[in-house]
C-alpha positions in Angstrom: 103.1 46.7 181.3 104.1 47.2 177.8 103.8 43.8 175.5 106.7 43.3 173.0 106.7 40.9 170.6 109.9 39.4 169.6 108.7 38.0 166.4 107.9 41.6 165.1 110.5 43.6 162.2 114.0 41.9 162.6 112.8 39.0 164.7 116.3 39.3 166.5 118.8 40.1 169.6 118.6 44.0 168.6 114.7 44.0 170.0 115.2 42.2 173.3 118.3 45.0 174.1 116.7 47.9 173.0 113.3 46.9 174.6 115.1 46.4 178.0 117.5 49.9 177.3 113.6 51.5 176.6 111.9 49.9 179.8 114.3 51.0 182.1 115.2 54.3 181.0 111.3 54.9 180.5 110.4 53.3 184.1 108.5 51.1 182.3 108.0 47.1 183.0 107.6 45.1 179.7 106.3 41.8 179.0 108.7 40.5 175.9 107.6 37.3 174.2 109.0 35.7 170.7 112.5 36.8 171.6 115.0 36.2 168.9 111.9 34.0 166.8 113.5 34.8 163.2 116.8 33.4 164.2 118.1 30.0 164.1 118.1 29.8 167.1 115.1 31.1 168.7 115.2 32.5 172.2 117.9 33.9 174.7 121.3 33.5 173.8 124.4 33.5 176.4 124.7 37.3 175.4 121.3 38.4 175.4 120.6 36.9 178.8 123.9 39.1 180.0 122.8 42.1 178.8 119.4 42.0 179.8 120.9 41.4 183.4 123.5 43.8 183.3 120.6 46.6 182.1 119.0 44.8 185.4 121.6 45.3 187.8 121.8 49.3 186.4 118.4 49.7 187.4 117.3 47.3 190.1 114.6 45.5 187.8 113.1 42.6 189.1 113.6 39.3 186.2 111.1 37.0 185.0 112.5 34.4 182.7 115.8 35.4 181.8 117.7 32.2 180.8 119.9 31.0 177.7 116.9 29.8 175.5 114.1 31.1 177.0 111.9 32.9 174.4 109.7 35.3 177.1 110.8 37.8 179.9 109.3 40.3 182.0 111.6 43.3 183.3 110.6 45.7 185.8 112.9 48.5 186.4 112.8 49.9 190.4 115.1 52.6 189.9 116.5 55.0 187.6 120.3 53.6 186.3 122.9 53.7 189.2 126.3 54.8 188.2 129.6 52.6 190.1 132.0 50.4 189.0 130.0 47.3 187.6 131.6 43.4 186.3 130.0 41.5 183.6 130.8 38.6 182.4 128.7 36.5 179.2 130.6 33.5 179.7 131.4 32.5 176.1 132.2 34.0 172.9 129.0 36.2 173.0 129.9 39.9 171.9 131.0 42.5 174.8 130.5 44.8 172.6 127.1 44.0 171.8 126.6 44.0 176.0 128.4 47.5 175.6 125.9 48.9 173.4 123.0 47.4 175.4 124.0 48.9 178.8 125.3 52.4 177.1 121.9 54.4 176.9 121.2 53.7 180.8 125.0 54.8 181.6 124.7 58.1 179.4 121.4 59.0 181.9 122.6 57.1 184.8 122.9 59.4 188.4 127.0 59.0 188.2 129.6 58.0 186.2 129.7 54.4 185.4 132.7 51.9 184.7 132.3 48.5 183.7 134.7 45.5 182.7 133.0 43.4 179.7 134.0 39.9 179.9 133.3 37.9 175.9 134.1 37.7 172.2 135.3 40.9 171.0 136.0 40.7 166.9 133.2 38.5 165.7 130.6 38.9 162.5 127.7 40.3 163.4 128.6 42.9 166.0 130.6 46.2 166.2 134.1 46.1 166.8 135.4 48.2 170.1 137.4 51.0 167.4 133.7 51.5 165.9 132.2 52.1 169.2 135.0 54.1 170.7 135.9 56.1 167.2 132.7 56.2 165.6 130.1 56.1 168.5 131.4 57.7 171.4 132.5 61.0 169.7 128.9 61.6 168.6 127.6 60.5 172.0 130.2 63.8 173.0 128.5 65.8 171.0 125.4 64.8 172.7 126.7 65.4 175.8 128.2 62.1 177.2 131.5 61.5 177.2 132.1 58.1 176.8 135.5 55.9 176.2 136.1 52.3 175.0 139.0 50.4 175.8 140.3 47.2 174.4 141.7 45.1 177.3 142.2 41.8 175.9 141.3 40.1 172.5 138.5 37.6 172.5 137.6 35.2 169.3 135.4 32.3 169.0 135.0 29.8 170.2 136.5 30.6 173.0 135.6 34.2 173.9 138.1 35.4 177.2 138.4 39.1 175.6 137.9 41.9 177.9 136.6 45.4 177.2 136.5 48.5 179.4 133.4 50.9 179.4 133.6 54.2 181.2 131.0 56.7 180.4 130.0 59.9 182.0 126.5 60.9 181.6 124.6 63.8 180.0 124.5 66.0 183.5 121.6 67.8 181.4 119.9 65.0 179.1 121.4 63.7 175.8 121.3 66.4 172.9 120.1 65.9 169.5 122.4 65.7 166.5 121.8 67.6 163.3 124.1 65.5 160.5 122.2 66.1 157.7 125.1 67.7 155.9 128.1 65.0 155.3 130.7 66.9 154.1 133.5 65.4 152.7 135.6 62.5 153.9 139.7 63.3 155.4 141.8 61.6 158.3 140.6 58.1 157.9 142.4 55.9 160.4 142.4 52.3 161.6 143.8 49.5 163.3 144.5 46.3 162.0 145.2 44.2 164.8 146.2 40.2 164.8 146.7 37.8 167.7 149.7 35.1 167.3 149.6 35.5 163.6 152.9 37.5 163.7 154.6 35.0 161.4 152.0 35.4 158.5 151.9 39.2 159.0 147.7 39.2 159.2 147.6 42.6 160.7 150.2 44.0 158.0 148.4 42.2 154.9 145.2 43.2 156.2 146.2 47.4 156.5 148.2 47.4 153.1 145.1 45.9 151.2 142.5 48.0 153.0 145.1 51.1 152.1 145.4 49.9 148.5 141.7 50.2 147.8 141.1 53.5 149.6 144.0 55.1 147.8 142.5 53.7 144.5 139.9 56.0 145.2 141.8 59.4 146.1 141.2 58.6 150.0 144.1 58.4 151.8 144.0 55.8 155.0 146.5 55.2 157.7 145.9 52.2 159.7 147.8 51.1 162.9 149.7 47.4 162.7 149.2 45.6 166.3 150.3 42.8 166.6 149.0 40.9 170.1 150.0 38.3 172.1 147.8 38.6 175.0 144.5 36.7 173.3 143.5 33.1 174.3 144.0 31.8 170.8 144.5 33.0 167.3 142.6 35.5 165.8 142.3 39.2 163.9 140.2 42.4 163.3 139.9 45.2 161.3 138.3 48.8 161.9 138.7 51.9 159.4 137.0 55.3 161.0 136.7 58.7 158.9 135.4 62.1 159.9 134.4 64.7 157.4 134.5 68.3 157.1 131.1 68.7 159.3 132.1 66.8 162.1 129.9 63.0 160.8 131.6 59.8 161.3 131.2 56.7 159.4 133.5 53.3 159.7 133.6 49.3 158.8 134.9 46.6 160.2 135.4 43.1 160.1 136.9 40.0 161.9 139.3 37.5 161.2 137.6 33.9 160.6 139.3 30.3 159.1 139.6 30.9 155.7 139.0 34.1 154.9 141.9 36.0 153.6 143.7 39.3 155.2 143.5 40.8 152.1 139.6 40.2 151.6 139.4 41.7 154.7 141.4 44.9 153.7 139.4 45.0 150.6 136.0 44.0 152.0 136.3 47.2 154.8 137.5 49.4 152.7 134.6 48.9 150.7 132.0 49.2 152.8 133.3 52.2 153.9 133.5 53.9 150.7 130.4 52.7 149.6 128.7 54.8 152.5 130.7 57.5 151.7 129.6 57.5 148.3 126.1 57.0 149.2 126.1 60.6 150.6 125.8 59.0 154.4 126.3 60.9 156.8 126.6 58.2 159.1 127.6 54.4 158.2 125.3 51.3 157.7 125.4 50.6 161.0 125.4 53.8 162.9 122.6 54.2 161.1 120.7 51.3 164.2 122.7 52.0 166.3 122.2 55.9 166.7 117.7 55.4 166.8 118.1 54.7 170.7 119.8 57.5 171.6 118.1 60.0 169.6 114.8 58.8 170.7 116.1 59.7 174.4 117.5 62.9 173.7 115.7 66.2 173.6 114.6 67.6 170.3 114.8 66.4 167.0 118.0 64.0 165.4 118.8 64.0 161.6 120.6 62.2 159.6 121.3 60.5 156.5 121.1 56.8 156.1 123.3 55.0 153.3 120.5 52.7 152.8 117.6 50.8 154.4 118.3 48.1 156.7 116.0 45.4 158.8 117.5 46.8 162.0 116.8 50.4 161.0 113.6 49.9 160.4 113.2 47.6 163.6 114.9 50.0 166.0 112.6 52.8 164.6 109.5 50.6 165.0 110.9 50.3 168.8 111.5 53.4 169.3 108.0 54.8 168.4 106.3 51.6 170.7 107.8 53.6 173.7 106.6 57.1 172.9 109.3 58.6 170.4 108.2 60.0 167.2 110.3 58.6 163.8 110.0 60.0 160.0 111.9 58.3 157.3 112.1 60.4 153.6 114.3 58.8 151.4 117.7 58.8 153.0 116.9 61.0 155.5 116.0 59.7 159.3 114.7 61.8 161.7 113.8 61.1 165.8 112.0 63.3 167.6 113.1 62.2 171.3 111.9 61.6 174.4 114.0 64.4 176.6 114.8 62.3 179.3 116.7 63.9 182.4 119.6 61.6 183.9 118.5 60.7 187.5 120.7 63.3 189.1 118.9 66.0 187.2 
């Protein structure tokens, strides 16, 4: 049994999810303690519990420990992931797309497709937003050799949560691929969506767009962003997503939610700088594509490159994860590099 401590790097969700995506991918049962010690408040959330049972039900691991606030778990995988049509609901505002990312690296080496309907919080702070995931994510996870599609069903916001989110990924029939995006090219067809739920009358969606537009145009890159205006969320509430692809194939985006008293325009403003601000870090990837990707690479065959647009505590943390379970990491400057673990889907 392989002993994790929470505590360690980030201190945070990240560990307990990519532990769990690790253990059962690996075959490996891991004893997790200190989960989430750094936060304020230690120990399983709603969300973390989900995802750690959702990875569960993939694989058929036996649960020690898994409730909202408990600080230690043991999982035990039986099986390799399962692919079918799977339900999972958090229960509260807790981020489906956070689940999403959890359950994504046993999908992309699971024995059959997989579909899944996300119940939660979609647009929140701290988490991707589903046009990162299914714009930014999921065509590099093609280019590894799952395809994988995201598919907002119904807005969620805090505190109430009731969004849904659609997850259908088929896996790698010959293991995931490793990426080589050291070059970043240069930046064209940035898109977006601004999208606002029973704020019609104040125009959030349009406000947000035109500001996030403004800024990028100020800076010779041109940005066309999508007004949606819903009606279909449980209460009020926004979100905005820029994506661009470069010349070589990288992607990078930024995002941000809606929250009381934040203005559309600082949104617009806010996203469109973080965006250039990795582009003009000579990323090939964004700040946090730049986590997100360490999981995947350390499954894949081969060696994944890439450049970083600047250290983070989840980088580092998600490296430091990856090499407890057998991958091999280098950082040199900017540059990242995984050498993975070649894992076969089950089918293989």
């Amino acid at each position: 049994m392989i002993e994790i401590d929470g505590s360690q790097q980030s201190g945070s969700g990240t560990i307990v999810r990519f532990a769990v995506g690790f253990a059962a991918l690996c075959g490996e049962a891991i004893h997790l303690v200190n989960a989430r010690a750094r936060r304020p408040q230690p120990g399983l959330r709603p969300q973390h519990a989900a995802a750690v049972r959702a990875c569960a039900e993939l694989c058929g691991a036996r649960l020690e420990g898994v409730a909202v606030g408990s600080r230690e778990l043991v999982f035990r995988p039986a099986h390799a992931p399962h692919g079918g049509r799977y339900a999972w609901d958090i229960g509260t505002a807790g981020s489906a797309t956070m689940l999403a990312l959890g359950v994504l690296p046993l999908a992309c080496l699971a024995d059959a497709p997989v579909e899944a309907r996300i119940g939660g919080g979609i647009f929140q702070d701290f988490a991707p937003s589903p046009f990162h995931l299914g714009h930014v994510l999921a065509p590099l996870l093609g280019r590894m050799g799952a395809a994988v599609r995201v598919e907002l069903g119904r807005p969620g916001y805090v505190p109430a949560g009731a969004g849904l989110l659609d997850l259908r990924v088929a896996p790698a029939a010959r293991g995931l691929a490793p990426l080589d995006l050291l070059d970043p090219g240069a930046a064209y067809a940035v898109r977006g969506v601004a999208l606002a739920s029973h704020l019609a009358e104040r125009r959030v969606s349009e406000r947000m767009a035109a500001a996030c537009e403004r800024r990028c145009a100020e800076q010779g890159l041109a940005c066309a962003i999508e007004r949606v205006e819903d009606t279909s969320a449980s209460r009020p509430g926004a979100g905005l997503a820029i994506w661009a692809e470069t010349s070589t194939g990288c992607r990078l985006g930024a995002d941000r939610a809606g929250a009381l008293r934040r203005s559309a325009e600082s949104i617009g403003r806010q996203v469109a700088d973080a965006l250039l601000a990795d582009l003009g870090a000579g990323a090939s990837v964004d700040r946090h594509l730049a986590d997100q990707l360490v999981l995947f690479a350390a499954l894949a065959r081969g060696t994944t490159r890439y450049r970083v647009p600047a250290d983070s505590e989840h980088l580092r943390t998600n490296l430091w994860l990856a090499e407890r379970f057998g991958a091999r990491t280098r950082r040199e400057g900017a540059v990242v590099e995984v050498e993975g673990l070649g894992l076969l889907p089950a089918a293989s």
